[in-house]
N, CA, C and O atoms as CSV, one atom per row, in Angstrom:
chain,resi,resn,atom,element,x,y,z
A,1,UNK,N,N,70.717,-43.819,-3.098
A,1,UNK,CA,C,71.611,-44.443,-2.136
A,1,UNK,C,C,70.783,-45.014,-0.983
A,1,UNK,O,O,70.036,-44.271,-0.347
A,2,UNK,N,N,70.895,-46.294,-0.703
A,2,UNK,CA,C,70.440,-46.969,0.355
A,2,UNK,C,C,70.744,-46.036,1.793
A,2,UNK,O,O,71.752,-45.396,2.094
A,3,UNK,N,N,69.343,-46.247,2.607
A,3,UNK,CA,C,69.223,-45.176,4.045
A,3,UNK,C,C,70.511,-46.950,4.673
A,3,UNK,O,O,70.673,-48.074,4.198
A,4,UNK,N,N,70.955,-46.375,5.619
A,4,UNK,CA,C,71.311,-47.274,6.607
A,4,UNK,C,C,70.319,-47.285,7.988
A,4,UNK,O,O,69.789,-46.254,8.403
A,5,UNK,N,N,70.184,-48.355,8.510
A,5,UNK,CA,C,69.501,-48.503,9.704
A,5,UNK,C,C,70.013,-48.872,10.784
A,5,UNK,O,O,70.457,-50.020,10.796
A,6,UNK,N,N,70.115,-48.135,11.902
A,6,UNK,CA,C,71.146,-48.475,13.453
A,6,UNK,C,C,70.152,-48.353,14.348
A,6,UNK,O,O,69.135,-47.662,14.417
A,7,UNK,N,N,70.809,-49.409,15.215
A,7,UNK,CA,C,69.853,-49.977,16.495
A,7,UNK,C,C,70.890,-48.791,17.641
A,7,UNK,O,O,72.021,-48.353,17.435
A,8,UNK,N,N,70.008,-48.564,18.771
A,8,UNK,CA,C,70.413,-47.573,19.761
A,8,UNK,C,C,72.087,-47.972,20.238
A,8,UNK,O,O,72.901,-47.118,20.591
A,9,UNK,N,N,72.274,-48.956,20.182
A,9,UNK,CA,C,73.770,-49.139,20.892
A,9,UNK,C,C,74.738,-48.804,19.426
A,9,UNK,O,O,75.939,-48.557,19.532
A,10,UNK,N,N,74.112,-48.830,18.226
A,10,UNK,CA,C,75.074,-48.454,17.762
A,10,UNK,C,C,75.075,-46.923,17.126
A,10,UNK,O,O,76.000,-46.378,16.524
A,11,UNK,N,N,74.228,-46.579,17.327
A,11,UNK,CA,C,73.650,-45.306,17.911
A,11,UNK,C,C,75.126,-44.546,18.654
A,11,UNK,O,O,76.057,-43.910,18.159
A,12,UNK,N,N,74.899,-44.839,19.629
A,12,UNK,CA,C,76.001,-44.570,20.161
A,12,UNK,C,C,77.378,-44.791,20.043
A,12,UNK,O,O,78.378,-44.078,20.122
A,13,UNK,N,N,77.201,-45.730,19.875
A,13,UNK,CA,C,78.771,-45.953,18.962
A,13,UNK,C,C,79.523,-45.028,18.106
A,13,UNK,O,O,80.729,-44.782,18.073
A,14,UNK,N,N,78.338,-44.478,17.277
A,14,UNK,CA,C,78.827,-43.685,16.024
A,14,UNK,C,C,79.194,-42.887,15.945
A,14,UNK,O,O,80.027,-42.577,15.093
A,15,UNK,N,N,78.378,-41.599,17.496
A,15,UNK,CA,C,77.810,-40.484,17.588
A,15,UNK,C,C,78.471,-39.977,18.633
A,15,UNK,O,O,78.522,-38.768,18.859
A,16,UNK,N,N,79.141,-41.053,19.497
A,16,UNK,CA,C,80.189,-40.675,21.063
A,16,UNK,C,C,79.188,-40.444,21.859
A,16,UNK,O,O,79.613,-39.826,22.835
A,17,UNK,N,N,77.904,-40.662,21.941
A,17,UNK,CA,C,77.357,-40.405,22.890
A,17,UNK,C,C,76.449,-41.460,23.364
A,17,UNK,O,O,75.802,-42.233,22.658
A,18,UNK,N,N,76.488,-41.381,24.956
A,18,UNK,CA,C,76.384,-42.368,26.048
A,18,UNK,C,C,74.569,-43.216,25.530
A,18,UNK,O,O,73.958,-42.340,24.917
A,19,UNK,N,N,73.857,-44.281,25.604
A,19,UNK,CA,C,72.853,-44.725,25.316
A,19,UNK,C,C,71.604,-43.914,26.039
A,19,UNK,O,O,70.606,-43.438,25.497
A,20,UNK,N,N,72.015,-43.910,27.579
A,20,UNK,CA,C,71.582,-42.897,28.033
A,20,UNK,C,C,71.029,-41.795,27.989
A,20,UNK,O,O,69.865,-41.481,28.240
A,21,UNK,N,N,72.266,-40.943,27.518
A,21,UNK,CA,C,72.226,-39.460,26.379
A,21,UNK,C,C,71.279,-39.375,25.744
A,21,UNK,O,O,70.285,-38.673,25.932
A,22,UNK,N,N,71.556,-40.224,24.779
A,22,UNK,CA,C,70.407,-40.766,23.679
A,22,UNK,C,C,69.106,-40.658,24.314
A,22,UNK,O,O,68.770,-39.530,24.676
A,23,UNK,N,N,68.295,-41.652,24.519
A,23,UNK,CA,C,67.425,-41.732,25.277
A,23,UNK,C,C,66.937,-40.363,26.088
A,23,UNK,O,O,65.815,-39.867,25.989
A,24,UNK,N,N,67.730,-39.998,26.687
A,24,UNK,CA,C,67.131,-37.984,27.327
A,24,UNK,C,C,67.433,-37.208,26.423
A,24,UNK,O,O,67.098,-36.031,26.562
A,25,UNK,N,N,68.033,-37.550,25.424
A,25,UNK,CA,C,67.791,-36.419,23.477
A,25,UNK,C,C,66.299,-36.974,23.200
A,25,UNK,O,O,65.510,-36.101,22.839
A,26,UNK,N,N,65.756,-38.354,23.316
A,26,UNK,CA,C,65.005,-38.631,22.390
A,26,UNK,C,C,63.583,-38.220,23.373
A,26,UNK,O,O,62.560,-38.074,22.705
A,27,UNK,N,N,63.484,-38.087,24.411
A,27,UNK,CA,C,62.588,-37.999,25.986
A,27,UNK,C,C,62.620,-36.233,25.298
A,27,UNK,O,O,61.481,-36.217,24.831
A,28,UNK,N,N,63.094,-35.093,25.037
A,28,UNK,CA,C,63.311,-34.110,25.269
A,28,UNK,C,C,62.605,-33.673,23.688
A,28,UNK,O,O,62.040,-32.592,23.521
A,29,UNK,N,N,62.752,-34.699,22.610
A,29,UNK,CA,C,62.493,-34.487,21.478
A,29,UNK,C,C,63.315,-33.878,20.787
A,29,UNK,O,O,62.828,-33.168,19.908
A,30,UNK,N,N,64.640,-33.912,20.896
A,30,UNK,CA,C,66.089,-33.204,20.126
A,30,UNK,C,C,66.193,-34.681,18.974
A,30,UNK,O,O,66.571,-34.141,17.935
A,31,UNK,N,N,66.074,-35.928,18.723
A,31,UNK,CA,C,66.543,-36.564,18.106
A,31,UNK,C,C,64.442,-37.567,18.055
A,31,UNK,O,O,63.424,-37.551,18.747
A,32,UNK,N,N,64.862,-38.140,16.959
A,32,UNK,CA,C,63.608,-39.233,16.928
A,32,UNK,C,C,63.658,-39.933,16.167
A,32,UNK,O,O,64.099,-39.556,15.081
A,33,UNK,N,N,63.211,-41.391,16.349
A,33,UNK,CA,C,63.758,-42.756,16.177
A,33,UNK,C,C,63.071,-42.496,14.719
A,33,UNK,O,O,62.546,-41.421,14.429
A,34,UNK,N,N,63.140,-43.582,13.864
A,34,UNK,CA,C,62.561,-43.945,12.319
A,34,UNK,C,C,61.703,-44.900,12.656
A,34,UNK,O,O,60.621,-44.944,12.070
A,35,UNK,N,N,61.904,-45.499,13.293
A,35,UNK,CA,C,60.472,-46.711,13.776
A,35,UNK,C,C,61.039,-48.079,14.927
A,35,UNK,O,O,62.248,-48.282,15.044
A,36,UNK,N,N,60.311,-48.681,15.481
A,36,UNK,CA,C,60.694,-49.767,16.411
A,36,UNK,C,C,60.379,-51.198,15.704
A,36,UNK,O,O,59.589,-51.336,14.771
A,37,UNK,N,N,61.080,-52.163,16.267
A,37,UNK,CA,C,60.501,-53.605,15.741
A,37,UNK,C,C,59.643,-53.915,16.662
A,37,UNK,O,O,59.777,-53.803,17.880
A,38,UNK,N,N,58.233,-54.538,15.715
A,38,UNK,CA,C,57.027,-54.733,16.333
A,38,UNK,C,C,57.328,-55.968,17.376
A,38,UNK,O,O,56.551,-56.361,18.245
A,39,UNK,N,N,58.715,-56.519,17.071
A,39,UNK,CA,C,58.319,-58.035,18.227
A,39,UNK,C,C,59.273,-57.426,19.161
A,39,UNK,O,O,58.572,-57.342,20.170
A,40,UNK,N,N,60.367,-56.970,19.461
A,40,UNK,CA,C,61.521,-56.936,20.565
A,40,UNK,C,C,61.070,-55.127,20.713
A,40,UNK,O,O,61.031,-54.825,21.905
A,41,UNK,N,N,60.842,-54.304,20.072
A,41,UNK,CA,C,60.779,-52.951,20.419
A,41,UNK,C,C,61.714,-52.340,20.239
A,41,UNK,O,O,61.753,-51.182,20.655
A,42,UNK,N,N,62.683,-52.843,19.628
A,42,UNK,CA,C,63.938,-52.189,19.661
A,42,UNK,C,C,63.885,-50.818,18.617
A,42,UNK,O,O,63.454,-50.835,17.465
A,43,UNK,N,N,64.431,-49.658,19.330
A,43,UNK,CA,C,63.979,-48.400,18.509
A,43,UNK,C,C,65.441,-48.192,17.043
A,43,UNK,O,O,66.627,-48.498,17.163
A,44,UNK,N,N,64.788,-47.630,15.889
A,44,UNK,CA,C,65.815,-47.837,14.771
A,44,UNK,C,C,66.006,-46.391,14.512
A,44,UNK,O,O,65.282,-45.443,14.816
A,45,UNK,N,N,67.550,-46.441,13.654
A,45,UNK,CA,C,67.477,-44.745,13.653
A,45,UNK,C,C,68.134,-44.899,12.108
A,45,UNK,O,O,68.453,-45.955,11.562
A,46,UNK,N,N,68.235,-43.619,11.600
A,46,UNK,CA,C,69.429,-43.619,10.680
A,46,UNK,C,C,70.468,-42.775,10.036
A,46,UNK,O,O,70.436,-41.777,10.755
A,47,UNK,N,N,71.193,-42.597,9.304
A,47,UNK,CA,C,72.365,-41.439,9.149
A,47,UNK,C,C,72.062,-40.052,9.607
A,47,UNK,O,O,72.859,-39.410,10.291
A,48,UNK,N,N,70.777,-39.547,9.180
A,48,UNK,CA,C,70.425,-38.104,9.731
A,48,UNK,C,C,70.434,-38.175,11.568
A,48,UNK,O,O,70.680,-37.183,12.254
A,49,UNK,N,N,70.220,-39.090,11.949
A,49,UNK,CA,C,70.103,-38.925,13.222
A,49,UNK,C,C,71.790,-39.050,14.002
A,49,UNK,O,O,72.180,-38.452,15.005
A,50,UNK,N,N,72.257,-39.656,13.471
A,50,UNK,CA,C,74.065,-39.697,13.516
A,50,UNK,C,C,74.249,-38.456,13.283
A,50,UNK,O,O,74.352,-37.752,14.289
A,51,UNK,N,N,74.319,-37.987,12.355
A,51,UNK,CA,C,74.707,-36.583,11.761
A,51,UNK,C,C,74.442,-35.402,13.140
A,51,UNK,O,O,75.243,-34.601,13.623
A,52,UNK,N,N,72.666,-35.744,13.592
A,52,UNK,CA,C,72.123,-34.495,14.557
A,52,UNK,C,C,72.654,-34.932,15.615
A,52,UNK,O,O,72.828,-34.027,16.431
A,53,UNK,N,N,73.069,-36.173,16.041
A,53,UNK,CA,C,73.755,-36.051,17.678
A,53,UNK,C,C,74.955,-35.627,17.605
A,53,UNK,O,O,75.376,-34.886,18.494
A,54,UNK,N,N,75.846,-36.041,16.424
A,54,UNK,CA,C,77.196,-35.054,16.384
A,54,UNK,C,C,77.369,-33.389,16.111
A,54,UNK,O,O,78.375,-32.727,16.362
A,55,UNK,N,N,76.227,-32.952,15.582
A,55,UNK,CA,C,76.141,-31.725,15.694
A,55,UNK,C,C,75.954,-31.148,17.046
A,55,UNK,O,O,76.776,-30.393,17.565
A,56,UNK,N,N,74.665,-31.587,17.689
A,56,UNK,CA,C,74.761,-31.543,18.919
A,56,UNK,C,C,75.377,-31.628,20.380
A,56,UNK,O,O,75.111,-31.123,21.470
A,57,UNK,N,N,76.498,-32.668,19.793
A,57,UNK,CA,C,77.561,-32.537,20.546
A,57,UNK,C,C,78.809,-31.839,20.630
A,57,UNK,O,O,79.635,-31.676,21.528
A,58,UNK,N,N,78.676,-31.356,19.053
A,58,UNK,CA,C,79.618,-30.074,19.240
A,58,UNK,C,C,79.254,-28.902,19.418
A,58,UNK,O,O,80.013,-28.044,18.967
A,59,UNK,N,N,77.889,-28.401,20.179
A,59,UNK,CA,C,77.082,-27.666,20.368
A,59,UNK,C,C,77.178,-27.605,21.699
A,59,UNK,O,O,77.277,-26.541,22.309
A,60,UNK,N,N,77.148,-29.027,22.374
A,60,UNK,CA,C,77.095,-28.884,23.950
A,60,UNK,C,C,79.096,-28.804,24.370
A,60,UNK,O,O,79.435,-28.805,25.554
A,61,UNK,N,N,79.692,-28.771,23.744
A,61,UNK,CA,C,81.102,-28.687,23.490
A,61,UNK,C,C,81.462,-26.973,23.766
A,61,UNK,O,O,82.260,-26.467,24.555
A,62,UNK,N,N,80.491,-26.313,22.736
A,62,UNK,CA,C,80.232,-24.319,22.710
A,62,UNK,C,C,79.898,-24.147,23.963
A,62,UNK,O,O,80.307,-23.067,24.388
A,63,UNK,N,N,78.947,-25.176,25.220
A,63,UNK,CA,C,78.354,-24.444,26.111
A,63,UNK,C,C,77.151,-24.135,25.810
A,63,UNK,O,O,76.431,-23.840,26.764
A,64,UNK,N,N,76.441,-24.093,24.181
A,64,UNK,CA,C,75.253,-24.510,24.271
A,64,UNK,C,C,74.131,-24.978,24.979
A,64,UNK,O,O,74.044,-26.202,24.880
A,65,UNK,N,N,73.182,-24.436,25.700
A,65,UNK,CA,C,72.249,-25.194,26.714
A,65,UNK,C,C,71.268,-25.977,25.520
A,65,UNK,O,O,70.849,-25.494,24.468
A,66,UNK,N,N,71.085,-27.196,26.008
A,66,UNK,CA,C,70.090,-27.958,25.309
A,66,UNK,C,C,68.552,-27.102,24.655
A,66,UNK,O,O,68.036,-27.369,23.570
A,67,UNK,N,N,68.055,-26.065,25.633
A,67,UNK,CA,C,66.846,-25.526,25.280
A,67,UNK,C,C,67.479,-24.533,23.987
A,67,UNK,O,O,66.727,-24.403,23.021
A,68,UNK,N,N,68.720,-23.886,23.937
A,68,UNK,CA,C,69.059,-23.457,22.984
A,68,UNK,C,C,69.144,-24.337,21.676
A,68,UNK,O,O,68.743,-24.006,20.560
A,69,UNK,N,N,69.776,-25.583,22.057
A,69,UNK,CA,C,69.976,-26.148,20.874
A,69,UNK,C,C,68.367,-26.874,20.314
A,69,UNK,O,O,68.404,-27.386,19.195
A,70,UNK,N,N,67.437,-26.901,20.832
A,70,UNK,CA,C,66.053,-27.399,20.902
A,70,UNK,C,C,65.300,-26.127,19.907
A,70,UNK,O,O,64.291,-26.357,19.240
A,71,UNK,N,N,65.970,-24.800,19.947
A,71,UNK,CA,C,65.874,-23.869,19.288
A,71,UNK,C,C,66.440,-23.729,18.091
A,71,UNK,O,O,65.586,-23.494,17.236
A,72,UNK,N,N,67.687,-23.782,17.613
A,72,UNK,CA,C,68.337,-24.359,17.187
A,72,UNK,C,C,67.755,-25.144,15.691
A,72,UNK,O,O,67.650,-24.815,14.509
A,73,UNK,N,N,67.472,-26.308,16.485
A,73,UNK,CA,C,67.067,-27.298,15.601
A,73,UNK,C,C,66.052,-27.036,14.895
A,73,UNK,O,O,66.087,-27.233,13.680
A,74,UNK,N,N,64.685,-26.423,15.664
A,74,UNK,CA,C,63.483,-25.865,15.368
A,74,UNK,C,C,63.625,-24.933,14.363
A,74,UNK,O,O,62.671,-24.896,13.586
A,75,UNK,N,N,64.546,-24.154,14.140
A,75,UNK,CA,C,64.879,-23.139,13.230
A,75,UNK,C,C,65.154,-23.662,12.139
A,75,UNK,O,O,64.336,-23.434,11.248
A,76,UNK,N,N,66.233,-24.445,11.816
A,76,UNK,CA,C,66.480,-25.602,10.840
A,76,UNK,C,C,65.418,-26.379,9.990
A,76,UNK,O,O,65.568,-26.488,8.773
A,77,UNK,N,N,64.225,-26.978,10.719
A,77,UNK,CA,C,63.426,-27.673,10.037
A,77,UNK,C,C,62.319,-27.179,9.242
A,77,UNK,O,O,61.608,-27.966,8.617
């Protein structure tokens, strides 16, 4: 099955969470891009990364602190 590829705004779109957000998930190392385009920079993501911000957001939903869920994730991989 073909990966899909999403640019950060739709990123957010998908995932309910702010571009912003994004960006201090990806600064913190909770989420990480699949690669950028070499001419505009624009950072690319794809379904797994949809998948981990909605998990994550129903994590910060529990009251979850981010360093928990940074734990969390680490455990997982």
């Amino acid at each position: 099955m073909p990966t899909t590829i999403y640019m950060l705004k739709d990123l957010a779109r998908l995932s309910g969470q702010s571009v912003h957000t994004i960006k201090f998930y990806l600064k913190l190392g909770l989420i990480q891009e699949i690669g950028r385009s070499p001419e505009t920079r624009f950072r690319y993501f794809d379904d797994s990364t949809v998948a981990r911000l909605q998990q994550i957001r129903a994590w910060r939903k529990q009251d979850i602190s981010l360093r928990e869920i940074h734990q969390l994730l680490e455990a997982r991989a």
